[in-house]
C-alpha positions in Angstrom: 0.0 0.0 0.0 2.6 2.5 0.6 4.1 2.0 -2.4 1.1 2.8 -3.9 0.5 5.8 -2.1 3.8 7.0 -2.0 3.5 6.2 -6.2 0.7 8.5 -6.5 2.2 11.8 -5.0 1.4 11.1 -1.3 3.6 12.7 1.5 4.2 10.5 4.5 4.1 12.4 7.4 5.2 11.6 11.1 3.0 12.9 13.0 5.0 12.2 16.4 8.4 13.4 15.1 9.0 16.2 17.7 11.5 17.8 15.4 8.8 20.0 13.4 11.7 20.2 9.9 11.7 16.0 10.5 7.9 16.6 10.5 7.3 18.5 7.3 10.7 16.7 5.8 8.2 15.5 2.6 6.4 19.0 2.0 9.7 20.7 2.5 11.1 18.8 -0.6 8.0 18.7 -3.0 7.7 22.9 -2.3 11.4 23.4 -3.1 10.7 21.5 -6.5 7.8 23.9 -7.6 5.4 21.8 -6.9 2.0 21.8 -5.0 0.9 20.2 -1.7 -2.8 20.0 -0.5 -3.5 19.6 3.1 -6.8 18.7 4.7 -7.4 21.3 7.4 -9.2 19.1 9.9 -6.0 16.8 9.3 -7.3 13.8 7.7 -10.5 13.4 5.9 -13.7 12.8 7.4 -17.1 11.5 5.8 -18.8 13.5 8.5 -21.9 16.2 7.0 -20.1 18.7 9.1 -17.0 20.7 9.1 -14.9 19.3 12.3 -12.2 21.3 14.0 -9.9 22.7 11.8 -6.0 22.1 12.8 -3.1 24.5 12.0 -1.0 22.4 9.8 -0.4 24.6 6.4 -0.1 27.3 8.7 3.1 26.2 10.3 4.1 23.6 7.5 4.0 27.3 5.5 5.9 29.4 8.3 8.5 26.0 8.9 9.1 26.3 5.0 10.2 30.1 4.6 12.6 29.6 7.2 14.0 26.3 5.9 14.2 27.9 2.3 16.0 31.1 3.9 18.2 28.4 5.2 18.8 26.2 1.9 18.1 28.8 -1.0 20.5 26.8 -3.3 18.2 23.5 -2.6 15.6 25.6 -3.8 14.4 25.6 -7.5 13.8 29.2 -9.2 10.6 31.0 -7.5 10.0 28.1 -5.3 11.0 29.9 -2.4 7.5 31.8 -2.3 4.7 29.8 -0.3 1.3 30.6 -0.8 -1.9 29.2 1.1 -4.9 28.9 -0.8 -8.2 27.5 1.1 -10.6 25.5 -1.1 
């Protein structure tokens, strides 16, 4: 299954890493390519009618990035340095 997941585009993410850049290690590298990463707010999917609490993962996996790209700009593909957030 994980390769399968992992195939598709899918981040793994450890949620009990205590070290946050350990934490975001998977959206740190697909950002710095240029690419696009989709969180779910309530941090996993729910089949509930109802919006449930939302969580402040893109926030910080957002603010964790910036710094890491200040950090590692020539790991860092042209314009990828920019982060935006866009809810949907």
């Amino acid at each position: 299954m994980k390769y399968i997941l992992t195939s598709a585009g899918n981040i793994p993410v450890d949620r009990k890493a205590s070290d946050k850049r350990r934490l975001f290690q998977g959206t740190f590298r697909a950002l710095s390519e240029g690419k696009a990463v989709a969180l779910f707010p309530e941090g996993t999917s729910y089949t509930e009618p109802h919006i449930m609490q939302i969580k402040d993962g893109a926030a910080w996996a957002a603010l964790e990035y910036r710094r890491w790209a200040r950090e590692n700009g020539d790991r860092i593909a042209p314009g990828a340095e920019r982060v935006s957030i866009i809810p949907a």
